[in-house]
N, C-alpha and C positions, 0 to 999 in steps of 0.2 A: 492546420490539419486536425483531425480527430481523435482524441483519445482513443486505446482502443480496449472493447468491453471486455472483462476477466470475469469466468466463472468459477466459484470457489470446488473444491475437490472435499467430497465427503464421503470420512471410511466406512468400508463396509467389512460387516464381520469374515468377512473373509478373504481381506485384505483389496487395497488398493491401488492401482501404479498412479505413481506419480509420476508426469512430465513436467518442467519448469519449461517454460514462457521466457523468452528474452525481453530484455526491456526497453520499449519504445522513446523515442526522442520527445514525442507527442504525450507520455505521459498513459497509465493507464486507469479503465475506472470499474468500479461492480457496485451491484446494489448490495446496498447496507442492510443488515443481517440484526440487529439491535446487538451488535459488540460481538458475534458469533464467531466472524471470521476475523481468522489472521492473516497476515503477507509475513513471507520465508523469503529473503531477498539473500541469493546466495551471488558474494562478491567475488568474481574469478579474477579481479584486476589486479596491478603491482597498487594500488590507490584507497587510501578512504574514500568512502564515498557517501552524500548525506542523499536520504531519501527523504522527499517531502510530503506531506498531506495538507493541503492547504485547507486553511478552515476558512467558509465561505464567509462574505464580505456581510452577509446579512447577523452573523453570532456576535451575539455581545456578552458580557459578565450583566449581571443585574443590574451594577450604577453606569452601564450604556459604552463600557472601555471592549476596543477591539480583542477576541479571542486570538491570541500568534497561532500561527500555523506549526504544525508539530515536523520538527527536523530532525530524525535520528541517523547519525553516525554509524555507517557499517565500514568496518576494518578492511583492509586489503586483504584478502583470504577465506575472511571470514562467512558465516553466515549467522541472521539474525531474523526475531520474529517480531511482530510488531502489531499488536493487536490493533484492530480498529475501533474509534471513541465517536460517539455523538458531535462531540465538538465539528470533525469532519463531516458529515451530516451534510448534503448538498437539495436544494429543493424539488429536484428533481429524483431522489431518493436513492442518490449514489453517494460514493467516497471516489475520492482521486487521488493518483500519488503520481510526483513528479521526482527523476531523478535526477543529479547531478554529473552524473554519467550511464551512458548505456554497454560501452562496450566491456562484453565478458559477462553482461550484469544477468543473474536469471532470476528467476521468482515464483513461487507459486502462491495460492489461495486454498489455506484449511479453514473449513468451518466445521462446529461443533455438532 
């Protein structure tokens, strides 16, 4: 199945609602912003849970070693934000995040 596409949320001076997005088993994706936008993965489960951004198979370090894919831990309860890096960077001029669970799971997309 398909990832499905996230448009980032940008405030306006006079204020903006936010809706969070549920999180797909599929995984979601948005075009990369040069580092602008963040992900708000708000954890409503009893669970840790690690969100992933996979860094595409084509990034290497300079002496040609795999870049890892960035995994950060969000708490059971909590919520966390997680900017988005080049490394993530997909050639198609998206980023992707995949999580470790969906249920409970919500999220949104702030950019600058």
């Amino acid at each position: 199945m398909a990832r499905t596409a996230r448009t980032p949320i940008t405030a306006a001076f006079a204020g903006t609602t936010i809706t969070p997005f549920n999180a797909t088993a599929d995984g979601e994706s948005w075009v990369y912003s040069g580092g602008k936008t963040k992900l708000v993965v708000i954890n409503g489960s009893g669970g840790s849970i690690n969100v992933t951004l996979p860094t595409p198979s084509t990034k290497t370090t300079a002496d040609g070693l795999d870049i890892p894919d960035r995994v950060v831990a969000v708490a059971a309860g909590a919520t966390k934000i997680i900017r988005e890096s080049e490394s993530a960077l997909r050639d198609d001029g998206t980023v992707w995040v995949d999580w470790s669970a969906t249920t409970t799971i919500t999220a949104y997309l702030l950019q600058d």
